[in-house]
C-alpha positions in Angstrom: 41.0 1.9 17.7 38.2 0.2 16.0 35.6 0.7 16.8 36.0 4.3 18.7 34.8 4.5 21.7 34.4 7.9 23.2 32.8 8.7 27.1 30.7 12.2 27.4 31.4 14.0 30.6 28.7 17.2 31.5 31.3 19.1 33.0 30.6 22.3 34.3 29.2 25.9 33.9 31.1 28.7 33.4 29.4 31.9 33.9 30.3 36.0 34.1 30.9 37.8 37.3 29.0 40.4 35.8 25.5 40.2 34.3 24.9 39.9 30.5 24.1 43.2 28.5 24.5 45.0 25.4 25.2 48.3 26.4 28.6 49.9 25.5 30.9 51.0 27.8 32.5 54.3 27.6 35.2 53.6 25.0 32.3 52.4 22.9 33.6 48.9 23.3 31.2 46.1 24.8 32.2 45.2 28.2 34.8 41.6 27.8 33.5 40.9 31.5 29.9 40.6 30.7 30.9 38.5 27.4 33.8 36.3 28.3 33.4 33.9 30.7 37.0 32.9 30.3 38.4 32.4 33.6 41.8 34.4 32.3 39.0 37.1 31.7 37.1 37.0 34.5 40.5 37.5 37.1 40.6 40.9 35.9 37.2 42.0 37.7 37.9 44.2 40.6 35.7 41.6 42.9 37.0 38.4 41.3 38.4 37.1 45.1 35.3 37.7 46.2 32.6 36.2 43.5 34.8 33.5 42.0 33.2 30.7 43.4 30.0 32.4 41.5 31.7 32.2 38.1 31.9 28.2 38.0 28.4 26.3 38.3 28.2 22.7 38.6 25.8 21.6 36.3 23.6 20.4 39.3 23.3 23.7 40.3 22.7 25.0 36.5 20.0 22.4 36.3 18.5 23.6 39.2 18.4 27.4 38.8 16.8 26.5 35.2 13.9 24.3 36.8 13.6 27.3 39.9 13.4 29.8 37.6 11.4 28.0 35.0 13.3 28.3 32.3 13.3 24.9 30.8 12.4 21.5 32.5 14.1 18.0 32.8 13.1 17.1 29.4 14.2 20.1 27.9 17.8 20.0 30.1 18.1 16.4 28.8 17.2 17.9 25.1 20.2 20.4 25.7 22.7 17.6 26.5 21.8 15.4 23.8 22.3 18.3 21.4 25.4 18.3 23.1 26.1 14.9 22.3 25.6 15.2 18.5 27.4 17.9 18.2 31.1 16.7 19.6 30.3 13.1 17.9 30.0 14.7 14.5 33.2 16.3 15.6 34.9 13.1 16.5 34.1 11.7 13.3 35.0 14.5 11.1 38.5 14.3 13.0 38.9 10.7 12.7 41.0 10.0 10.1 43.4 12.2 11.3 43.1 11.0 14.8 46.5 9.5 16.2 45.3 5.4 17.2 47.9 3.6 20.1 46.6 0.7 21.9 46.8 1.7 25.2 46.7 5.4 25.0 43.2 8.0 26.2 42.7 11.5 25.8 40.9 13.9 27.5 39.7 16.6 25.6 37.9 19.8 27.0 34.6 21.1 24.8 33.5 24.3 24.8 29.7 25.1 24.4 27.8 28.1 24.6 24.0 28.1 25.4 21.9 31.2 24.1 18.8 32.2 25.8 16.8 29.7 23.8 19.4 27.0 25.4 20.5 26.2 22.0 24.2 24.7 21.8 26.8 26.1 19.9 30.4 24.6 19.9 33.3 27.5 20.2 36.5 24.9 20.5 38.2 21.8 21.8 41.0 21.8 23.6 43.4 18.6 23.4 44.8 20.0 26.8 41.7 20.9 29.2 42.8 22.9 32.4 42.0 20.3 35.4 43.2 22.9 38.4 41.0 23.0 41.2 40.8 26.7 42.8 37.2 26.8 42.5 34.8 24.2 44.3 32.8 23.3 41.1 36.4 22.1 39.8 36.7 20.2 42.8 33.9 18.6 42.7 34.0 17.7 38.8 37.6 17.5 38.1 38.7 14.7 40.2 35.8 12.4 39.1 36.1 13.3 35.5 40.1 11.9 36.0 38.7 9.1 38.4 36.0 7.4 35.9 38.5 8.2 32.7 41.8 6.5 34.7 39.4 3.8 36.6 38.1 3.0 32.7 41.3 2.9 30.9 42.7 0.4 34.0 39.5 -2.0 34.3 39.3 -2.4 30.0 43.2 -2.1 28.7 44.7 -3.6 31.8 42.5 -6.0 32.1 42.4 -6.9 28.4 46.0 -7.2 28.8 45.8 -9.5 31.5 43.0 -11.6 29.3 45.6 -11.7 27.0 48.5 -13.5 29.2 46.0 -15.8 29.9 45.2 -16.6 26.8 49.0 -16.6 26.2 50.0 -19.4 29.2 47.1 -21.5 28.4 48.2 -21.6 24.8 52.0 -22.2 26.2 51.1 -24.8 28.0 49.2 -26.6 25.1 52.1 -26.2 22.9 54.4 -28.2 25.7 52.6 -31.0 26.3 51.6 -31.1 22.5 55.3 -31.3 22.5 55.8 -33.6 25.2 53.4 -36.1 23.6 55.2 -36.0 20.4 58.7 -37.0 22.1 57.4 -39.7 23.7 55.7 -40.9 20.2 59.1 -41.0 18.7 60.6 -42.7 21.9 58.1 -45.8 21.5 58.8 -45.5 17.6 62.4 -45.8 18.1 61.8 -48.5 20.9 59.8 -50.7 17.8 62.2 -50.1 15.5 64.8 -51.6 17.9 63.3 -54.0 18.7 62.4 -55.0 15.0 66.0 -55.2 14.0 66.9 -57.0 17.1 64.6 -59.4 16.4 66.1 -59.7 12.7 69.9 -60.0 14.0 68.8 -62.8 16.1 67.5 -64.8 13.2 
């Protein structure tokens, strides 16, 4: 589609049941729970049942614990996110000549950003097929809307258009017949004339 158009969604915050450190373990290894916030990762912790819901942030609630604890204020969270921004629409265009274009068609793809302790961005991957469950209440509070706005978008500006469209399409139609319409009954009253001229000229 020309132009692209392309809808940025916060999302939410994944974070580790344990807390972050750089102390070995005692294979020597560093510890994959206190690194990975992957939930796949994060099942394996003995108290996962228990902490789950404190793996997945909103990021109203990351917001907040960053103002609290003043680590950064509004102007630097909004800072962060436009960072954010720049980052996935250099992406976007670097992929966009190979980027598959059908009127009609959306996709939803998941991003996923790390933030250092300087809340610097850096990408790690995008997925072309996000998980949208909803075991955790973050996800259900920012899953269904993310689904909502994209579904209640794509209906309101395709649809729509599509429905402009026909319109367009009937009122065109209907031009066309009674363009038509006009031009029969032109060459009725041109036949009438003529019939009447070579009446005329047999009765002489």
């Amino acid at each position: 589609m020309k132009p692209m158009f392309v809808l940025f969604h916060p999302g939410y915050c994944r974070l580790c049941i344990n807390d972050y450190s750089t102390e070995l373990n005692e294979k020597g290894q560093l510890d994959k729970l206190q690194h990975l916030t992957n939930n796949s990762i994060q099942k394996r912790h003995p108290d996962y049942v228990k902490n789950k819901e404190e793996s997945i942030w909103t990021m109203s609630k990351f917001e907040t614990y960053l103002q609290e604890n003043n680590i950064a204020n509004q102007a630097k969270i909004n800072d962060v996110y436009s960072q954010i921004k720049n980052i996935l629409a250099h992406c976007i265009r670097s992929a966009d000549p190979v980027l598959e274009k059908k009127s009609g068609y959306f996709q939803l793809l998941g991003c996923d950003i790390l933030i250092d302790q300087n809340l610097k961005p850096y990408l790690l991957e995008i997925n072309s097929n996000p998980a949208i469950f909803t075991d955790i209440q973050a996800h259900k509070e920012v899953i269904p809307k993310v689904i909502f706005k994209v579904t209640h978008y794509w209906i309101n500006h395709f649809l729509i258009n599509i429905f402009r469209l026909w319109i367009l399409w009937l009122i065109w139609t209907k031009k066309v017949i009674m363009n038509f319409k006009n031009y029969l009954k032109i060459q009725n009253n041109l036949i009438l004339e003529i019939l009447k001229f070579y009446i005329i000229l047999l009765c002489k």
